[in-house]
C-alpha positions, 0 to 999 in steps of 0.5 A: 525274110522279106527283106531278102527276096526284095534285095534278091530282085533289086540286084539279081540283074546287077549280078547277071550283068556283072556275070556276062561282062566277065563271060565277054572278057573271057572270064570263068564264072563258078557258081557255088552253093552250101549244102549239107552231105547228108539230108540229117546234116550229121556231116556238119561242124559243130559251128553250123549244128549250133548255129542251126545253119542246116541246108538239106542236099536238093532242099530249094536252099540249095539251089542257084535262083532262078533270077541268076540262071546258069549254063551247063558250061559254068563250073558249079561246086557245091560247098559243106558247110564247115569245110568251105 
């Protein structure tokens, strides 16, 4: 898991760049993150059960970072897993 966080700080300001560039072009930018329906993850298919792939809804998992703030203008879908 070190691993992640360290390239999330090595490129997080490359996607904020890349996310205000296209804001400034007149871009939209959407912000999705997956997440269960339900906290028991019963809503999964069975690709993400047998996997283990679970993410509870309000779970920090669940969440867009800190590192890549979003306004209350943008868009945001959250996607389940098996149906995205």
């Amino acid at each position: 898991m070190d691993y992640w966080w360290k390239r999330m700080e090595e490129t997080a300001p490359k996607w904020v760049q890349l996310r205000d560039t296209c804001r400034e072009a007149g871009i939209e930018v959407m912000y999705t993150v997956i997440q269960s329906l339900t906290a028991d993850g019963r809503d999964q298919s069975l690709d993400y059960k047998i996997s283990g792939f679970h993410v509870p809804p309000g779970s920090f998992d669940a969440e867009v970072g800190s590192r890549l703030p979003w306004s209350a203008e943008d868009p945001f879908a959250g996607a389940t897993p098996g149906y995205f």
